[in-house]
C-alpha positions in Angstrom: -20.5 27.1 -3.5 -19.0 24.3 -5.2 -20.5 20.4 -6.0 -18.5 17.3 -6.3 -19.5 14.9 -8.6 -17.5 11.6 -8.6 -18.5 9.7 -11.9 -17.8 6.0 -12.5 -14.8 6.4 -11.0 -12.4 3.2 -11.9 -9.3 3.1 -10.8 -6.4 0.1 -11.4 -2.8 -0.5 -10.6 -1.9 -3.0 -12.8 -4.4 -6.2 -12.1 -6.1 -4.6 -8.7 -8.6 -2.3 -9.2 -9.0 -0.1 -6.2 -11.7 1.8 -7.6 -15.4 0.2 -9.3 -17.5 2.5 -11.4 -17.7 4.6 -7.8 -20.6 7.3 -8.1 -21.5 9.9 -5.3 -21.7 13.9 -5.0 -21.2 15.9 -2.1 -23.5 19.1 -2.1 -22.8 22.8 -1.1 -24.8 23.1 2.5 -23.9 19.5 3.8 -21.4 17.5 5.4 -20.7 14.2 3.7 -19.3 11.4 5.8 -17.0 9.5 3.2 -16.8 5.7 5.4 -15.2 2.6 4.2 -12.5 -0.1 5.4 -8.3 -0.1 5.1 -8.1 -0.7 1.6 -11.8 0.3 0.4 -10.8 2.8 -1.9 -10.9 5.8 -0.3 -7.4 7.4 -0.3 -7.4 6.6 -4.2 -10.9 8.2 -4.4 -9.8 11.6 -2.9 -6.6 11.5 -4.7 -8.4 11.4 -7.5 -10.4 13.8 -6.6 -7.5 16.2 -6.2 -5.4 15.5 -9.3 -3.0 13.4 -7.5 -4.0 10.1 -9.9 -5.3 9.7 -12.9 -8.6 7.7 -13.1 -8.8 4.9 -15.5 -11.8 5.1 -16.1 -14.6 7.7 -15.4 -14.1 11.1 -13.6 -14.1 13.5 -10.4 -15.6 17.1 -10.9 -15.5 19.7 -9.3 -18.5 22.2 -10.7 -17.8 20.4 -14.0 -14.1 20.5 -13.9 -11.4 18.2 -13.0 -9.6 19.2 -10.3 -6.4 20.5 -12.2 -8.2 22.0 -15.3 -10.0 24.8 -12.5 -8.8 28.7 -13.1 -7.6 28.8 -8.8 -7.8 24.8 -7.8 -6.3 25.8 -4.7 -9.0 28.8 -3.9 -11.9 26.5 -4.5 -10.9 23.1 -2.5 -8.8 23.1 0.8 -7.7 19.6 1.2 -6.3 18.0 5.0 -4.8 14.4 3.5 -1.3 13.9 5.1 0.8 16.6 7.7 3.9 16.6 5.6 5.0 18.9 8.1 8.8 19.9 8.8 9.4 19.2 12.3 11.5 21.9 12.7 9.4 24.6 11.7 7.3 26.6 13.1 3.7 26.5 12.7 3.2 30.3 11.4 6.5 29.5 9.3 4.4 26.3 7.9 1.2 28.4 6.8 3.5 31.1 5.3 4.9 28.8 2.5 1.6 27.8 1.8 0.3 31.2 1.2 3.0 32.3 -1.0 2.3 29.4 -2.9 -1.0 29.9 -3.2 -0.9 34.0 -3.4 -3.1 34.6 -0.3 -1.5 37.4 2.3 -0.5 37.3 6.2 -4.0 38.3 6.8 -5.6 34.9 5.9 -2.8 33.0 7.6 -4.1 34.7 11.0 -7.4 34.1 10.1 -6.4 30.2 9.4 -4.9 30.0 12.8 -7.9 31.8 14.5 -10.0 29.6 12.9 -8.0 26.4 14.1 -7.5 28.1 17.7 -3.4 27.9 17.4 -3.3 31.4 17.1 -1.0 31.4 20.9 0.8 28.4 18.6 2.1 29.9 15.5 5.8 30.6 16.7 6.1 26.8 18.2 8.2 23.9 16.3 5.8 21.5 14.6 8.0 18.8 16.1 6.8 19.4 19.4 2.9 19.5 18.4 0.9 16.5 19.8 -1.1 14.7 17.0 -4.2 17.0 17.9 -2.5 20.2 17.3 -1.1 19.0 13.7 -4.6 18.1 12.3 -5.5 22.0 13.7 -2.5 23.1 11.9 -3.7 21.0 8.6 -7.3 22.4 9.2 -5.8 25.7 9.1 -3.5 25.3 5.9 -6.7 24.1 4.2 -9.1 27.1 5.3 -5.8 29.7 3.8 -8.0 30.5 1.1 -11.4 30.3 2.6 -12.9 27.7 -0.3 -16.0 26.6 -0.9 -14.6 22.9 -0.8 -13.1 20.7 1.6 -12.0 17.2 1.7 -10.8 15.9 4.9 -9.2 12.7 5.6 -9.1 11.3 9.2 -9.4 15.3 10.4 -10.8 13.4 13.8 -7.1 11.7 14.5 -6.1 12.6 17.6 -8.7 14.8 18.8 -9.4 14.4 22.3 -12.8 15.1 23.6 -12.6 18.8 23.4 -11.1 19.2 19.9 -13.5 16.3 18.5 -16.5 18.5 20.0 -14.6 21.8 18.5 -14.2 20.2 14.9 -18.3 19.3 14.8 -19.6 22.6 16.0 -16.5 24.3 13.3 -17.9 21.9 10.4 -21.3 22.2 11.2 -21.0 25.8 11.1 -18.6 25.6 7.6 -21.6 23.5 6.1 -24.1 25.8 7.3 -22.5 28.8 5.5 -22.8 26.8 2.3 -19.8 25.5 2.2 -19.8 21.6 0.8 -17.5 19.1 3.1 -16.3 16.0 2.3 -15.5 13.7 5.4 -13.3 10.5 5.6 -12.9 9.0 8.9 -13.0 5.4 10.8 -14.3 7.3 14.3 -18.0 6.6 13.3 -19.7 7.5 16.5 -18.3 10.9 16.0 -19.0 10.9 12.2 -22.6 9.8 12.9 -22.8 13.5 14.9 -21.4 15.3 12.1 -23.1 14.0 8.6 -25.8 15.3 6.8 -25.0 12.3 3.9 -23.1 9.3 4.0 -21.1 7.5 1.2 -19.8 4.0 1.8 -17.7 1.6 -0.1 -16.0 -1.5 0.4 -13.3 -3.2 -1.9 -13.5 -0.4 -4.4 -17.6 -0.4 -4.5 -20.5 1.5 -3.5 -22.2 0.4 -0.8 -24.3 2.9 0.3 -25.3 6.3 -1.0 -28.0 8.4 1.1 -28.4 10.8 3.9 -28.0 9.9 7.1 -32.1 9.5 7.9 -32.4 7.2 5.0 -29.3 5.3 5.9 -30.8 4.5 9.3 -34.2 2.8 7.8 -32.1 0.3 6.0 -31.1 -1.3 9.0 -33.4 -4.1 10.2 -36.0 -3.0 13.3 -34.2 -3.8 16.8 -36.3 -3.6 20.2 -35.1 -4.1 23.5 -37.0 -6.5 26.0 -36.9 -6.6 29.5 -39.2 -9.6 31.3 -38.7 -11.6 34.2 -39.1 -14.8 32.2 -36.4 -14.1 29.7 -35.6 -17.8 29.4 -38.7 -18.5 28.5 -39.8 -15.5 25.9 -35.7 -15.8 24.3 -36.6 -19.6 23.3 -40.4 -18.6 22.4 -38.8 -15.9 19.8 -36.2 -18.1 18.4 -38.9 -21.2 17.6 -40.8 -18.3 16.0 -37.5 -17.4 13.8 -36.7 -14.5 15.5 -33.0 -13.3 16.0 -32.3 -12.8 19.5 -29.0 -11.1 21.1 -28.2 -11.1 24.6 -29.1 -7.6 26.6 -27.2 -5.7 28.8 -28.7 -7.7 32.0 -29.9 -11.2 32.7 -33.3 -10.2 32.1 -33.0 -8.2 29.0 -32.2 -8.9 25.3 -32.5 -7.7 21.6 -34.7 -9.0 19.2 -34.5 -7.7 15.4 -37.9 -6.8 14.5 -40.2 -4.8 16.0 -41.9 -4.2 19.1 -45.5 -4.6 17.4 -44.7 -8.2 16.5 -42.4 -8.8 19.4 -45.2 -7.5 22.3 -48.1 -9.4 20.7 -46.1 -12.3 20.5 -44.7 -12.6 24.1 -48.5 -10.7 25.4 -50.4 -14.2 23.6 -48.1 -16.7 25.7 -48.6 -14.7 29.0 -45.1 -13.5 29.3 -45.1 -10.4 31.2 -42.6 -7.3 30.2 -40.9 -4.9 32.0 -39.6 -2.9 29.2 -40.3 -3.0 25.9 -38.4 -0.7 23.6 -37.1 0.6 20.0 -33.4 -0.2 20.1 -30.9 2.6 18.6 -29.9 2.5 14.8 -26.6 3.4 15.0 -24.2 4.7 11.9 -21.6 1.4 13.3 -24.9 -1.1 12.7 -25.7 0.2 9.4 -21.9 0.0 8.2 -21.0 -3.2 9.4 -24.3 -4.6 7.8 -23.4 -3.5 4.5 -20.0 -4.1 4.7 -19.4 -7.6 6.0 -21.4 -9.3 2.9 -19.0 -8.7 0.5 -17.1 -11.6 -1.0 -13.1 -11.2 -0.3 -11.9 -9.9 -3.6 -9.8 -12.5 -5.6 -5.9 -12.5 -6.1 -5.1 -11.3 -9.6 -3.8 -14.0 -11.8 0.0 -13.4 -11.1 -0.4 -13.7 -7.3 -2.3 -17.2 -7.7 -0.9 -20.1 -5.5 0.6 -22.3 -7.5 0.3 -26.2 -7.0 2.0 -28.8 -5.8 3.7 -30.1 -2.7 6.8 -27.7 -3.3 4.5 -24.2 -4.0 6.0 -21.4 -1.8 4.1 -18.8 0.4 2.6 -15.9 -1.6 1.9 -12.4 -0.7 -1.4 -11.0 -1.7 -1.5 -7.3 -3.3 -1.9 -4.8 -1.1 -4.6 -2.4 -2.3 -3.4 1.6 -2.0 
């Protein structure tokens, strides 16, 4: 088993800083869902994680260790960032590199491919593997060793249906044997199926930090109302300072509270209902809540407009 402990983690390149005082762990037994925006943070976070950057401030540990300072870093964390794949090799060819480097044998590069299901793959070119098949072949080059860590980035990138459902029974399983996983994707519909814990950020700061159950009761109460006199009861709630949303069908809408305050409200006017029920509190509603109230982060000082009638167009920084 192996914990990650990310400990506020600041990282800058030159005046941006990608990285805030970020704070999180990802526990042996669990799958955490690592979510935020283009440009949140995350790549630098896991590249961080895995010795690839140095942090500026704070740290990433692995059981207590940094990643590089670990007896067998590449027996304890199996990492799926980028393919870097050689289109002209072949798959088998691919995983054997690996294992030399890494001083595992031919037995563990057939278990990597049984475990990915490419075993009837390994003497095909990489070049001719559709997106799918290279995340199974990156899934496979991280399980070589059979560590107690993973970090995944985007591992649901073209999956189709069948390899998205293969990939949440095969990490629910991983998590199940103990194993800790560390999730980064955008598909959160899927993610939301897989996640015991979720950890978001947005420009570089924590945003959210909680399992998936306690994620859920942040977001505000919705209920779902179905009445023949929607006109009426939609312009009843909104003089009563209720947020209404328009429904599925003319006679249907969302209201953000709950049904308790909603039914009595709409029962004392004489409205009738047809339906009258909780709405679903959805991974996407809780992300986009805490997400979309951040402030746009400013340009460093270099990359300020200047002024005047003659000031030319600038381009703002783009965050790794």
């Amino acid at each position: 088993m192996a914990t990650l402990s990310v400990e506020g983690l600041t990282k800058r390149f030159g005046a941006v800083e990608a990285v805030s005082n970020l704070s999180f762990t990802a526990e042996p037994g669990r799958v955490t869902a690592f979510l935020g925006p283009n440009g949140s943070g995350k790549t630098t976070t896991l590249r961080v994680v895995l010795g690839l950057a140095e942090p500026t401030e704070g740290a990433a540990l692995i059981d207590g260790q940094r990643y590089q300072d670990l007896e067998r870093p590449f027996h304890t964390v199996g990492a799926l960032l980028d393919g870097g794949f050689h289109p002209g090799r072949r798959a088998r060819d691919h995983l054997r590199i690996l294992a030399t480097a890494v001083g595992v044998g031919d037995d563990r590069i057939d278990a990597a491919l049984a475990f990915s299901e490419i075993s009837y793959a390994a003497k095909r070119r990489v070049g001719g593997f559709s997106t799918g098949m290279k995340q199974r072949l990156g899934l496979a080059a991280a399980m070589l060793t059979d560590p107690p860590l993973l970090i995944l980035d985007e591992p649901l990138n073209g999956l189709d249906p069948e390899g998205i459902q293969w990939l949440r029974r095969t990490l629910r399983s991983l998590a199940d044997d103990g194993r800790t996983v560390l999730l980064s994707s955008h598909v959160l519909a899927e993610t939301e199926q897989i996640a015991d814990d979720v950890v978001i950020i947005s420009q570089g700061h924590l945003r959210a930090d909680a399992s998936m159950a306690e994620l859920a009761r942040q977001v505000t109460a919705e209920v779902r109302v179905r009445t023949p006199e929607a006109g009426r009861a939609r312009a009843l709630l909104v003089d009563n300072g209720f947020a209404v949303t328009p429904g599925d069908t003319a006679d249907a809408f969302i209201v953000d509270s709950t049904g308790v305050e909603v039914g009595e409200l709409l029962s004392a006017a004489g409205i009738v209902l047809h339906e009258l029920s909780p709405g679903e509190r959805r991974l996407e509603s809780v992300y986009f809540q805490l997400v979309s109230d951040l402030p746009a982060p400013p340009l460093p000082a270099a990359a300020t407009p200047p002024a005047g009638p003659n000031a030319g167009p600038v381009t703002e920084p783009e965050l790794p």
